[in-house]
VMD Tcl script that builds the backbone (N, CA, C; Angstrom):
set m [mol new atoms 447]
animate dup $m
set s [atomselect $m all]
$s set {name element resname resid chain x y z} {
  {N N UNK 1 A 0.840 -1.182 0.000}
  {CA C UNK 1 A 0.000 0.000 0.000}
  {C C UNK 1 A 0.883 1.243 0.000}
  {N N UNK 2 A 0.732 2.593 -0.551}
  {CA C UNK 2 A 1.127 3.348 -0.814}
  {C C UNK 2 A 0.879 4.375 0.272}
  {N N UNK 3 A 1.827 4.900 0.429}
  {CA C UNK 3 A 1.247 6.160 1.989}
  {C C UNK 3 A 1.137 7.063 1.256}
  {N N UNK 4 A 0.716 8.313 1.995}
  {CA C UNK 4 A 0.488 9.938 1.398}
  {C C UNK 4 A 1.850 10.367 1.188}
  {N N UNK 5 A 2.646 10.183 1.867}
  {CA C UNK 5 A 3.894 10.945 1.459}
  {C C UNK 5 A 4.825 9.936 0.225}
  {N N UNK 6 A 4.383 8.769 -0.098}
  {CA C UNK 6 A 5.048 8.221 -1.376}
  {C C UNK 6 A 4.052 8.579 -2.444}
  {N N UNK 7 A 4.833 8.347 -3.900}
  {CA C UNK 7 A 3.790 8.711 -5.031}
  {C C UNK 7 A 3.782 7.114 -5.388}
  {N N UNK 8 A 2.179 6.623 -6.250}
  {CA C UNK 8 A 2.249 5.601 -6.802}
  {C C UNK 8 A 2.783 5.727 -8.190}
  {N N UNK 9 A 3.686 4.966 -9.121}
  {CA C UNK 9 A 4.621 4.937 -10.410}
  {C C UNK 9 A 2.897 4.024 -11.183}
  {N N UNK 10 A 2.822 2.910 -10.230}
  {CA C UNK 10 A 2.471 2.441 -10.728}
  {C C UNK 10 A 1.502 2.034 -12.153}
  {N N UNK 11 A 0.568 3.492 -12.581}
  {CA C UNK 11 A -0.179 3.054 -13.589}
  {C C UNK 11 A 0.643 3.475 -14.798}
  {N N UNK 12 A 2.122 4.922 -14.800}
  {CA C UNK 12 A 2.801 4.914 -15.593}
  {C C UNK 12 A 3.910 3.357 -16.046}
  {N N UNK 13 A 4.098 2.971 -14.857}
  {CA C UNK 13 A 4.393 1.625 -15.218}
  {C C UNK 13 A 4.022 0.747 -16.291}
  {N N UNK 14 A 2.504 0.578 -15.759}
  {CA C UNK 14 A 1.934 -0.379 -16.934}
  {C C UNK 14 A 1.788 0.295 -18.081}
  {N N UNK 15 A 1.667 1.559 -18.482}
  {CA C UNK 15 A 1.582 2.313 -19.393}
  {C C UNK 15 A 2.805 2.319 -20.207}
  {N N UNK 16 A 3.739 2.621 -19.504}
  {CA C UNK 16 A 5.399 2.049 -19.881}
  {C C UNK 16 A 5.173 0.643 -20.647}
  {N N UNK 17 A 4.597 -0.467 -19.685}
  {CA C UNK 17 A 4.706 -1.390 -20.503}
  {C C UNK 17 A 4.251 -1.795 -21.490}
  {N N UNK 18 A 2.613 -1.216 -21.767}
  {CA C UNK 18 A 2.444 -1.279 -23.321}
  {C C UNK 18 A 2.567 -0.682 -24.068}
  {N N UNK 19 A 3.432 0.223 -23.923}
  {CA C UNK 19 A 4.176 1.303 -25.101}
  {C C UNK 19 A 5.338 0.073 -25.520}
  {N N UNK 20 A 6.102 -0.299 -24.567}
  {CA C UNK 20 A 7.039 -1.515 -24.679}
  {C C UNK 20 A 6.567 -2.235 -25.754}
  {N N UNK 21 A 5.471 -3.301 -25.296}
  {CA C UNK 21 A 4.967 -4.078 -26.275}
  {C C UNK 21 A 4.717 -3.622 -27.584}
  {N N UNK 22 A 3.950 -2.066 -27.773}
  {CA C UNK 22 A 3.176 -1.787 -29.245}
  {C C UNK 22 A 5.063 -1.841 -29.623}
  {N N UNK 23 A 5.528 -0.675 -29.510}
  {CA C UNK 23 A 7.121 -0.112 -30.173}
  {C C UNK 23 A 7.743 -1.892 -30.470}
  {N N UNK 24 A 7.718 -3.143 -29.729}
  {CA C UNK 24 A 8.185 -4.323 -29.875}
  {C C UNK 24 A 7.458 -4.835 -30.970}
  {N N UNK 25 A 6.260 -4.805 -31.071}
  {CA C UNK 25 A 5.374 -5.456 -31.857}
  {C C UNK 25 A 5.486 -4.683 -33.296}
  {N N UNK 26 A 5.895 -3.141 -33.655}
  {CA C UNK 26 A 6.267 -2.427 -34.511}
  {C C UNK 26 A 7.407 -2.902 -35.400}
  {N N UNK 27 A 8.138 -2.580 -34.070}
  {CA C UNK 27 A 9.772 -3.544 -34.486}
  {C C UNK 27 A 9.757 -4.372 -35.684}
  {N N UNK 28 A 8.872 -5.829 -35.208}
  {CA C UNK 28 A 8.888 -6.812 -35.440}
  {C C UNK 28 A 8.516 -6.583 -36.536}
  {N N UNK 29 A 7.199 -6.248 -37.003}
  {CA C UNK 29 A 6.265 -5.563 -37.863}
  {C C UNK 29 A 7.400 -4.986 -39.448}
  {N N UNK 30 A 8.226 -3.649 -38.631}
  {CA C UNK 30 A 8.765 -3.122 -39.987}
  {C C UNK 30 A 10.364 -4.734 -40.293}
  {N N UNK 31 A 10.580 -5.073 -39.044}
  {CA C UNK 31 A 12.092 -5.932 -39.780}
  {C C UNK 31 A 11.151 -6.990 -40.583}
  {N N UNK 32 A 9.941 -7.768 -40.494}
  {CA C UNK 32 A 9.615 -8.552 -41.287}
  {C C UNK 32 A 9.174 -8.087 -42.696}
  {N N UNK 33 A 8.858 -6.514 -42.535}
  {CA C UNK 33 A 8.463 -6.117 -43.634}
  {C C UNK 33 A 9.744 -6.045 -44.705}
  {N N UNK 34 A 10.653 -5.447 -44.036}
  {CA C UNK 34 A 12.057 -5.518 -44.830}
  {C C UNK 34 A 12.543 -6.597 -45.254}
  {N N UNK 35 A 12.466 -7.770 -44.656}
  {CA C UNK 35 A 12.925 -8.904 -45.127}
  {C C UNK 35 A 11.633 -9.810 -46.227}
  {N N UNK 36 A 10.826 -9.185 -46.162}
  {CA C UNK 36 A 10.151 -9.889 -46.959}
  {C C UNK 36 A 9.839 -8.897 -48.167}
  {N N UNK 37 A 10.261 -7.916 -48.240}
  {CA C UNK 37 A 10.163 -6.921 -49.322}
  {C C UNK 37 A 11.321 -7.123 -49.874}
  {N N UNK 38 A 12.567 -6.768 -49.470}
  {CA C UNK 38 A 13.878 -7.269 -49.664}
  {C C UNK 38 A 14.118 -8.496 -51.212}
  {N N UNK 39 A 13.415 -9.673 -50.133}
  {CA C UNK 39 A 13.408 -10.678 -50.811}
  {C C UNK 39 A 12.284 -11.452 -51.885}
  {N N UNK 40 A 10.859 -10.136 -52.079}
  {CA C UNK 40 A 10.459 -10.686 -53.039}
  {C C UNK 40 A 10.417 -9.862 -54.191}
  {N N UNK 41 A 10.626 -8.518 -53.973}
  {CA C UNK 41 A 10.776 -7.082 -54.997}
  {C C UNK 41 A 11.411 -7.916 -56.082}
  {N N UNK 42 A 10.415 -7.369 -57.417}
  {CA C UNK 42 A 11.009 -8.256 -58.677}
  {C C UNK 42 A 12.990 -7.103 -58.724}
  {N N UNK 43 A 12.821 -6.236 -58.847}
  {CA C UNK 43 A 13.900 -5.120 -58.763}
  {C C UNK 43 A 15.061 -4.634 -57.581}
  {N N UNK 44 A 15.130 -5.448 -56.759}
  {CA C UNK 44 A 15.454 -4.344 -55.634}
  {C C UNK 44 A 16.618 -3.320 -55.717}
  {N N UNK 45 A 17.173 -2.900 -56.970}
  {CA C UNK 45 A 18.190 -2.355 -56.775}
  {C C UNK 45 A 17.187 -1.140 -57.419}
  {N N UNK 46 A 15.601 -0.888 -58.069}
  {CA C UNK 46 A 15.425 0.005 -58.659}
  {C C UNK 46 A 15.238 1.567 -57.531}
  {N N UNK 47 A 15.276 2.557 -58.072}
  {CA C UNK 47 A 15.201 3.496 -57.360}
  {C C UNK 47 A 14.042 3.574 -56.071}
  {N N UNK 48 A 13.290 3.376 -56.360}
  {CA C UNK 48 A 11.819 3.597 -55.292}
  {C C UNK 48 A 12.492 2.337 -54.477}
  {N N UNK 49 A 12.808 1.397 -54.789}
  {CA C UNK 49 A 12.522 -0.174 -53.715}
  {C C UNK 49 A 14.112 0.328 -53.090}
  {N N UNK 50 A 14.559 0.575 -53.561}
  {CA C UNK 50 A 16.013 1.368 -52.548}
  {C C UNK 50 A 15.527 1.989 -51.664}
  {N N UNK 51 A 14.881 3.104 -51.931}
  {CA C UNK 51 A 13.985 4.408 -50.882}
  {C C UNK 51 A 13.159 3.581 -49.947}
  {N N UNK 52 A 12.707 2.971 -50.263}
  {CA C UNK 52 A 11.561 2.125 -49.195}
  {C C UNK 52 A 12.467 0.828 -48.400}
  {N N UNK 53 A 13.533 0.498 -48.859}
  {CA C UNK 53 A 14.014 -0.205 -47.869}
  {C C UNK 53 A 14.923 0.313 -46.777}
  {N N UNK 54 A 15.603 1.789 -47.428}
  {CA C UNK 54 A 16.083 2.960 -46.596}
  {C C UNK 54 A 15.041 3.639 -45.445}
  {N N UNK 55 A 14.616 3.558 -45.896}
  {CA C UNK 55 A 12.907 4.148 -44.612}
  {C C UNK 55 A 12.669 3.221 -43.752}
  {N N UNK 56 A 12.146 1.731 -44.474}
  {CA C UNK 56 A 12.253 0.704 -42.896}
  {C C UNK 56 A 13.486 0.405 -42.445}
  {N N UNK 57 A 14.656 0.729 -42.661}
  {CA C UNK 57 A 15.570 0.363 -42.020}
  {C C UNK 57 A 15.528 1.502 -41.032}
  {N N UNK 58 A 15.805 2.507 -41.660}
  {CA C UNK 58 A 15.732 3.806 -40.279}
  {C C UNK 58 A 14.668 3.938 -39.518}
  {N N UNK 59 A 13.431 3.599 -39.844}
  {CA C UNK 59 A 12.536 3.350 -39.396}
  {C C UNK 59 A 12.401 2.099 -37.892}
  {N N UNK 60 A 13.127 1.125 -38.402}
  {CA C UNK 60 A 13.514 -0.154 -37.793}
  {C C UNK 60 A 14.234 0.787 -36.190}
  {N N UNK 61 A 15.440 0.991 -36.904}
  {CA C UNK 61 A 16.090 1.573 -36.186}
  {C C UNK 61 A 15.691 3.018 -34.759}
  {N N UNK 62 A 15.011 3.266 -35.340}
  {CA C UNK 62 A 13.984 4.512 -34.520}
  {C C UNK 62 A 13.299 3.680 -33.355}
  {N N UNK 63 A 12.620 2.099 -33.955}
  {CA C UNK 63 A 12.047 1.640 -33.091}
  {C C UNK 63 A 13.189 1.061 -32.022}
  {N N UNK 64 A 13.804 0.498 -32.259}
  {CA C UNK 64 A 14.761 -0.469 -31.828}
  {C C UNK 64 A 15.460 0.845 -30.780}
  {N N UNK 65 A 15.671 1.853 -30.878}
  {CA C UNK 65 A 16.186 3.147 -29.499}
  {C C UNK 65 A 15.047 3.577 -28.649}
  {N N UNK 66 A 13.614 3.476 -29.098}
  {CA C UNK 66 A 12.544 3.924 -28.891}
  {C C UNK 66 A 12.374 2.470 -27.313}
  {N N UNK 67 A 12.397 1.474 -27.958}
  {CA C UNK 67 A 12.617 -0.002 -26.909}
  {C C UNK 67 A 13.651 0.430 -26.151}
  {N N UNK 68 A 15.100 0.826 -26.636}
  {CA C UNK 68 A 16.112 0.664 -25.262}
  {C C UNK 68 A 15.726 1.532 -24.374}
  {N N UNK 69 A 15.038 2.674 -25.114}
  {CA C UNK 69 A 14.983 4.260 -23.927}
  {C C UNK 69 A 13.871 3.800 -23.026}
  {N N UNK 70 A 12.618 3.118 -23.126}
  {CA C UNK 70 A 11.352 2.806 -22.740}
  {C C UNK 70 A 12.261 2.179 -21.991}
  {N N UNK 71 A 12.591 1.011 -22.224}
  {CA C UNK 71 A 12.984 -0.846 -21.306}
  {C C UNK 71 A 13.694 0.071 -19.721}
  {N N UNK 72 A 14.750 1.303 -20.183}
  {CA C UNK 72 A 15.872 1.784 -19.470}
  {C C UNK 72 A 15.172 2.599 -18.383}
  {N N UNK 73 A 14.245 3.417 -18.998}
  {CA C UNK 73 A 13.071 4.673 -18.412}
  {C C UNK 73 A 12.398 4.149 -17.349}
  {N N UNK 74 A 11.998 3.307 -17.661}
  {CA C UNK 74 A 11.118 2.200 -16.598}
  {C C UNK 74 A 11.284 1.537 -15.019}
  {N N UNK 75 A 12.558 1.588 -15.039}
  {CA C UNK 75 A 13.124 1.427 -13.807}
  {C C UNK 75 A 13.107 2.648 -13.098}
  {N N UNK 76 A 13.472 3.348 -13.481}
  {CA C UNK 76 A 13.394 4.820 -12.534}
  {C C UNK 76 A 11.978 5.053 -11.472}
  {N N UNK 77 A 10.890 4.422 -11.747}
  {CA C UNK 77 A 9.729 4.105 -11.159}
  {C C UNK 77 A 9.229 3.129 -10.754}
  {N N UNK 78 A 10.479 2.657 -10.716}
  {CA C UNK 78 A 9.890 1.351 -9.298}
  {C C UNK 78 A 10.602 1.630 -8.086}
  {N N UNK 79 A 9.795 1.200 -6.978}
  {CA C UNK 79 A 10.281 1.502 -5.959}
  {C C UNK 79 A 11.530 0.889 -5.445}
  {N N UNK 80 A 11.382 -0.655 -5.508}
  {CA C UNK 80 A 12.515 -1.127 -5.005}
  {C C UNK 80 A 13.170 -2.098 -5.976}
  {N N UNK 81 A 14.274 -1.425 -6.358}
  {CA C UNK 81 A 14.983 -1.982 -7.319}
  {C C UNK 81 A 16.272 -3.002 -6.488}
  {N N UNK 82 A 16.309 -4.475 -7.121}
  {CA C UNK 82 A 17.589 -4.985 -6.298}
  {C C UNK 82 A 19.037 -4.635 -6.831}
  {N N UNK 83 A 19.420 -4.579 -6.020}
  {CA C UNK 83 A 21.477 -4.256 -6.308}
  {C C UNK 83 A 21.451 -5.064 -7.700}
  {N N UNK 84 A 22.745 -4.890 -8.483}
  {CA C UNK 84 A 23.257 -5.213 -9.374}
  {C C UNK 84 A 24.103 -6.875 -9.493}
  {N N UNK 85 A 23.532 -7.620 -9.770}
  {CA C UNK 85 A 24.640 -8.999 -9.730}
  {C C UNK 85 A 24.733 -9.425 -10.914}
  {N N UNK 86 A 25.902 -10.412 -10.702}
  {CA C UNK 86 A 26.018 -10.564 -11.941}
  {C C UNK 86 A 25.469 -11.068 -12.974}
  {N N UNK 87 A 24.345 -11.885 -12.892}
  {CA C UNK 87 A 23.583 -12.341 -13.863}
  {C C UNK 87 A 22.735 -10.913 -14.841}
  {N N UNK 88 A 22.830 -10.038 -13.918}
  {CA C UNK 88 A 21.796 -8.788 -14.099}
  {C C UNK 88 A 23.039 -8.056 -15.192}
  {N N UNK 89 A 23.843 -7.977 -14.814}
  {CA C UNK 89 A 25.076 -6.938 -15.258}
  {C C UNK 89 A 25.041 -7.942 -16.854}
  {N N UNK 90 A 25.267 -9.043 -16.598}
  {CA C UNK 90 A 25.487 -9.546 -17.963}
  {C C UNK 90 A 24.011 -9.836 -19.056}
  {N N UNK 91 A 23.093 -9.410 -18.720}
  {CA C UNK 91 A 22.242 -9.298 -19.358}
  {C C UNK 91 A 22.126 -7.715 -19.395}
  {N N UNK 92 A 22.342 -6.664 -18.742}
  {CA C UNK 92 A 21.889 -5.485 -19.394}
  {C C UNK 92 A 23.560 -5.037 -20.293}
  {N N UNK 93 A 24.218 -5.795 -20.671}
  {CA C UNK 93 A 25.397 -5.830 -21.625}
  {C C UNK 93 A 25.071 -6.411 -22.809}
  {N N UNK 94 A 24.614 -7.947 -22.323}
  {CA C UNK 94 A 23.958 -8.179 -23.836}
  {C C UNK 94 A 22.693 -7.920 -24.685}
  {N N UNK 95 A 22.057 -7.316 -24.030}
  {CA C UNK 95 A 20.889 -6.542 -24.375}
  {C C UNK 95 A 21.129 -5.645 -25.407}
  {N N UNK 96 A 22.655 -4.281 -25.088}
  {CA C UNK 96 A 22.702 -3.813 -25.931}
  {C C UNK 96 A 23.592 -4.208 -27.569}
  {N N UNK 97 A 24.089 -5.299 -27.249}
  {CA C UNK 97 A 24.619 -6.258 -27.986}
  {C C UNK 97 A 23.719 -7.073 -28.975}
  {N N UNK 98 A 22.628 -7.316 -28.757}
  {CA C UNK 98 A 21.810 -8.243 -29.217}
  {C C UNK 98 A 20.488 -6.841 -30.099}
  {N N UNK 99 A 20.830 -5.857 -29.793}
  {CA C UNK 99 A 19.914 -4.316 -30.587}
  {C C UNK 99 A 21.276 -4.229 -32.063}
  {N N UNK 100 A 22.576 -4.094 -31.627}
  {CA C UNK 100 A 23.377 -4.271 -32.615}
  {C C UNK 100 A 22.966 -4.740 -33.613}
  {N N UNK 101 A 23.335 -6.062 -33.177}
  {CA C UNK 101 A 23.161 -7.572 -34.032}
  {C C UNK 101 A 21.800 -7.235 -35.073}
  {N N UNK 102 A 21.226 -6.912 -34.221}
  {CA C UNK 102 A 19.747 -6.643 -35.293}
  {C C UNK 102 A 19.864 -5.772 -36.362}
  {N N UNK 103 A 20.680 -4.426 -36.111}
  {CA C UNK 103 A 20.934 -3.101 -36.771}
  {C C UNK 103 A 22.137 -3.904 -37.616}
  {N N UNK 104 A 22.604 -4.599 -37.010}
  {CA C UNK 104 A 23.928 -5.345 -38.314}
  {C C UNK 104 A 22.731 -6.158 -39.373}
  {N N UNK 105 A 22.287 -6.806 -39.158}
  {CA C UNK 105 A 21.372 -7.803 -39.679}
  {C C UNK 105 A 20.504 -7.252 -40.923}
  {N N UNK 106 A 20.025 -6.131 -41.187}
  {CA C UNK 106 A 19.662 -5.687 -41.999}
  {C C UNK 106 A 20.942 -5.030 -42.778}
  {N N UNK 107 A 22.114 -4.798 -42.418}
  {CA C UNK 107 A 23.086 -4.293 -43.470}
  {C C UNK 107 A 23.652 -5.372 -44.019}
  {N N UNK 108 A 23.532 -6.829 -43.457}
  {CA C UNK 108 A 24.428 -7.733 -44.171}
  {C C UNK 108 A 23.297 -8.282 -44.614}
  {N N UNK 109 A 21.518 -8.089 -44.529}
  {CA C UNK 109 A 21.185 -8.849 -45.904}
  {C C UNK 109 A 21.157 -8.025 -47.260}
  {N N UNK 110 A 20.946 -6.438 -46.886}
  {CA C UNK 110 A 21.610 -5.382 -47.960}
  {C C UNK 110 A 22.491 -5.981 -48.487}
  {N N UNK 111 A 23.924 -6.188 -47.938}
  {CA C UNK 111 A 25.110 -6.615 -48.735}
  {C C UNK 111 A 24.641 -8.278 -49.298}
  {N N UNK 112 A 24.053 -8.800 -49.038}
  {CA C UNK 112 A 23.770 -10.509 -49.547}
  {C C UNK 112 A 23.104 -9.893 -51.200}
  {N N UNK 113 A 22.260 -8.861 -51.244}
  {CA C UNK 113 A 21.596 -8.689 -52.212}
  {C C UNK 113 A 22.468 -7.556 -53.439}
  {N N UNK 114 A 23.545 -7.170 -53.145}
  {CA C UNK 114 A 24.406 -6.500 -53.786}
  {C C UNK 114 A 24.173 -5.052 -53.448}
  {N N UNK 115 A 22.782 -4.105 -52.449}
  {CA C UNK 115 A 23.060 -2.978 -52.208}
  {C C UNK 115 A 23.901 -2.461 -51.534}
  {N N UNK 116 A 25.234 -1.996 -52.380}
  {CA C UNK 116 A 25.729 -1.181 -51.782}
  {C C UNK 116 A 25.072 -0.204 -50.884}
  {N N UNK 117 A 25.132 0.736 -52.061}
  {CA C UNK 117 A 24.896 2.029 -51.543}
  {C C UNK 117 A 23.772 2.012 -50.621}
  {N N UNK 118 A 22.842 1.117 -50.757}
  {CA C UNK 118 A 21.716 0.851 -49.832}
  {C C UNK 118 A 22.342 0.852 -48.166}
  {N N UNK 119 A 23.402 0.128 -48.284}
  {CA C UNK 119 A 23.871 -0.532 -47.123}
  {C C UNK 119 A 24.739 0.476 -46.279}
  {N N UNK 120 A 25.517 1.063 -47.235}
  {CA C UNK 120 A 26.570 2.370 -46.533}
  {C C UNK 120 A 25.462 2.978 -46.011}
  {N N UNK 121 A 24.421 3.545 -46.764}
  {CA C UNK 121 A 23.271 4.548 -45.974}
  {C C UNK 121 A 23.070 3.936 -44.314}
  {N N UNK 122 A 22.477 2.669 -44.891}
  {CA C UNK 122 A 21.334 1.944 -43.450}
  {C C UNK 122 A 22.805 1.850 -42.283}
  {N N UNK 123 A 23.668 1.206 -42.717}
  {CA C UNK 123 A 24.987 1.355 -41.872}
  {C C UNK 123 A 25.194 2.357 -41.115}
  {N N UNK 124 A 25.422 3.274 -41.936}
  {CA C UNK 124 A 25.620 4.912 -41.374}
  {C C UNK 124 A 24.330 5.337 -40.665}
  {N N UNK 125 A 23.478 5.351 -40.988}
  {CA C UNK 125 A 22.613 5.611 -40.020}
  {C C UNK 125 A 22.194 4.677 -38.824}
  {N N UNK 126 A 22.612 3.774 -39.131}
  {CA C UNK 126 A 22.511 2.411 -37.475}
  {C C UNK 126 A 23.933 3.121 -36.393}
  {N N UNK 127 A 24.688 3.347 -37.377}
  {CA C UNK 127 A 26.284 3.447 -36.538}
  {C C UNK 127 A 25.792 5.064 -35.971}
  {N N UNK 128 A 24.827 6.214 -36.309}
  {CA C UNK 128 A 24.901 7.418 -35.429}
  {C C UNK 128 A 23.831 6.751 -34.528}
  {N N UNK 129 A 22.817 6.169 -34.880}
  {CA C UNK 129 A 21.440 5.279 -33.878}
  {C C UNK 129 A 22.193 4.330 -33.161}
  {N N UNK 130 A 23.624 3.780 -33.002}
  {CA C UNK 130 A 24.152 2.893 -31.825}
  {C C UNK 130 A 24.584 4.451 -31.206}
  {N N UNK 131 A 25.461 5.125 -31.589}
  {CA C UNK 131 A 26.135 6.504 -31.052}
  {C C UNK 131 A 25.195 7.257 -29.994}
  {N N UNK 132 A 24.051 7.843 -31.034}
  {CA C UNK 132 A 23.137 8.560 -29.615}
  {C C UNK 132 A 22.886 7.654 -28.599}
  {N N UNK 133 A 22.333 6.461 -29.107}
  {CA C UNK 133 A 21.788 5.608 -28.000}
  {C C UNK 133 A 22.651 5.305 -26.713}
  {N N UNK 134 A 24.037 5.542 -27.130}
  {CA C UNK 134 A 24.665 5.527 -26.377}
  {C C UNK 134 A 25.349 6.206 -25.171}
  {N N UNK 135 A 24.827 7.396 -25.978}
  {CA C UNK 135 A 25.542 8.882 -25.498}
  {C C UNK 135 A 23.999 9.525 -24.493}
  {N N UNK 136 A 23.013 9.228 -25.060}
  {CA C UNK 136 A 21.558 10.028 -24.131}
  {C C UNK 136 A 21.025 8.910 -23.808}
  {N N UNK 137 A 21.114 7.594 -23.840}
  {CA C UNK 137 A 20.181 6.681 -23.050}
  {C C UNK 137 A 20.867 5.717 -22.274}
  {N N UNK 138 A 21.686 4.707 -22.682}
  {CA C UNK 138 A 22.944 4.035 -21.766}
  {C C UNK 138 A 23.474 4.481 -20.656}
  {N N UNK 139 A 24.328 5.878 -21.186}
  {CA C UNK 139 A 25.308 6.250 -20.417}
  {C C UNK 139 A 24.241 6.792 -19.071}
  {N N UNK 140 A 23.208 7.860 -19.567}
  {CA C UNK 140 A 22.649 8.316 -18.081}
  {C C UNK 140 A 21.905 6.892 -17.636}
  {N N UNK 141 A 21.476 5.846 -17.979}
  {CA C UNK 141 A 21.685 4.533 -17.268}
  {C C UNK 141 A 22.115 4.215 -16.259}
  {N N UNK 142 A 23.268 4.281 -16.771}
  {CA C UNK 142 A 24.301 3.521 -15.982}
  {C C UNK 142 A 24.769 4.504 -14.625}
  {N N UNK 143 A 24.540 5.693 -15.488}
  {CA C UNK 143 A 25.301 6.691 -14.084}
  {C C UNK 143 A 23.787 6.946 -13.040}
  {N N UNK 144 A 22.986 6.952 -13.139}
  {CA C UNK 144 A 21.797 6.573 -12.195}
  {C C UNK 144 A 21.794 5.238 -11.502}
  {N N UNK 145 A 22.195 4.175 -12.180}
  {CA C UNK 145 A 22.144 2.816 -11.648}
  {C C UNK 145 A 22.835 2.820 -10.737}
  {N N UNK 146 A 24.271 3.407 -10.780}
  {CA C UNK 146 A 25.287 4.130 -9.786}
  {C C UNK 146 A 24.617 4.761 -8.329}
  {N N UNK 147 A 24.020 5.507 -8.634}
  {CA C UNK 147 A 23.097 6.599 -7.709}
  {C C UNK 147 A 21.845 5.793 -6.625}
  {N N UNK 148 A 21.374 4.563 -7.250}
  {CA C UNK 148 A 20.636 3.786 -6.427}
  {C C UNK 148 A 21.381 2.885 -5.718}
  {N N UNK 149 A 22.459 2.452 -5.443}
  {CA C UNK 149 A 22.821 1.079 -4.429}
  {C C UNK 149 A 24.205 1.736 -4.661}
}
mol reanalyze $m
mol bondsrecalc $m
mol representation Tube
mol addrep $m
């Protein structure tokens, strides 16, 4: 039960969490769209099917920071968070490891299909979308995670 002098998190919580889910379920949504556009476009090197696979990739990508900032945000409103061990430490490491992998994953089926230039783009724009993510959502992470225990 909640006293007068604590605030309840709680309904932003759950609210948190199905923003989680829709932005996850999005995710999922534009990478299947890419891979299945990708791979049935009679053309894919023609101009428009370039542009549209450049959009869900950045698109992809928007979602995929949109998840780390939500997943990261979320903790800040719970009340009692436990210390850090190591099972915990090595999952919020590979977490951001496994957002990579995904942002790699669409540049190496680009390169399977011969887009270059497709690929330098989606690349370059995954490599500044690992950068911010790193620089405005990780890092104050971690230095708060610091600040609780």
């Amino acid at each position: 039960m909640v006293t007068e002098s604590e605030k309840d998190y709680s309904d932003y919580i759950q609210h948190m969490s199905n923003l989680i889910s829709m932005v996850s379920l999005l995710g999922g949504f534009v990478f299947t769209a890419f891979t299945i556009l990708l791979t049935q476009l009679p053309d894919p090197s023609s101009i428009i099917s370039q542009f549209t696979l450049v959009f869900l990739a950045v698109l992809f990508y928007l979602f995929m920071s949109l998840l780390s900032w939500s997943h990261l945000q979320i903790i800040r409103y719970c009340k009692k968070v436990p210390p850090a061990s190591k099972g915990q430490t090595t999952f919020n490491s590979l977490l951001p490891v496994s957002y990579i992998g995904l942002g790699l994953a669409i540049v190496l089926m680009l390169l399977i299909w011969n887009l270059i230039y497709v690929a330098l783009v989606s690349g370059a724009v995954w490599a500044i979308s690992i950068i911010l993510t790193q620089i405005y959502i990780l890092k104050p992470f971690q230095e708060y995670r610091k600040t609780i225990h």
